[in-house]
N, C-alpha and C positions, 0 to 999 in steps of 0.2 A: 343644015348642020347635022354629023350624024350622031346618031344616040351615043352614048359614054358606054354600053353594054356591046354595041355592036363595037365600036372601038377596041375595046378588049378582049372580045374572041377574036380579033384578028391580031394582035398583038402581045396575046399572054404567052403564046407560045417560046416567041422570043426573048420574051421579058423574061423569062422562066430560067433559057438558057444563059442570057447573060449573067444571072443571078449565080447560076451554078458554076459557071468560070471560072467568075469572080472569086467565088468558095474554095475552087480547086486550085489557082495563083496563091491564094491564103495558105489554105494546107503543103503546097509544095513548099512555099518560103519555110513555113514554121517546121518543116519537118528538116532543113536543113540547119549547117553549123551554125549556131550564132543565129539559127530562126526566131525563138522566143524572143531572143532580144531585137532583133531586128523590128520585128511586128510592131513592138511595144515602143519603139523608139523613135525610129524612121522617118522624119518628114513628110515625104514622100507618101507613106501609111496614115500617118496623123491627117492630112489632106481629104484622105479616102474616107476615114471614117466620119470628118464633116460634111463630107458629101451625103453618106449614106445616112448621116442625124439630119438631114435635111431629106432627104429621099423618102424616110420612114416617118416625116412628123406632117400633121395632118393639114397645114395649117400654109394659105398662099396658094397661089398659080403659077409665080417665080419660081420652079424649081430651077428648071433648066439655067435659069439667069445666074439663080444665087451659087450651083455648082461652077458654072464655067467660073466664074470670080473667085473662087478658092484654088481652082487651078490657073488661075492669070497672074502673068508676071507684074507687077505694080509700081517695080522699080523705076525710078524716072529714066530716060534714055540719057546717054552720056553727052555731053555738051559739047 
C-alpha cells in the first residue's frame, strides 16, 4: 500500500487545479445577472456546497460515496 505522503505529491497538483476551476465557475456565475442570486439559491449550487461540507470535514473514508449520493437521482423509476 503506498504511503498517504507519496499519494499526495502525486496528486496535489491536480487537486489544486480542480479547486481553482471550481472557484472560477463560482466567480464567473456570481459576476453575472442574477449571479448573487443564483449562487445563493440554486439547487444545483446548494448540492455543491454539501459536497464540499463533506470534502472539508475531517471525519469518514466515505467521501467519495457520500458525494456521489447527493448528486444521485433517488426518484423511484416510473412504473
Amino acid at each position: 500500500m503506498p504511503h498517504s505522503k507519496d499519494v499526495l505529491e502525486h496528486q496535489y497538483l491536480e487537486m489544486r487545479w480542480r479547486t481553482l476551476s471550481l472557484a472560477a465557475d463560482l466567480d464567473r456565475i456570481g459576476r453575472c445577472e442574477n449571479g448573487p442570486q443564483t449562487l445563493r439559491n440554486d439547487a444545483r449550487l446548494q448540492k455543491l456546497r454539501k459536497a464540499l461540507e463533506i470534502l472539508t470535514s475531517d471525519g469518514g473514508q466515505d467521501r467519495a460515496e457520500r458525494v456521489q449520493m447527493i448528486f444521485s437521482d433517488m426518484t423511484p423509476p416510473p412504473k
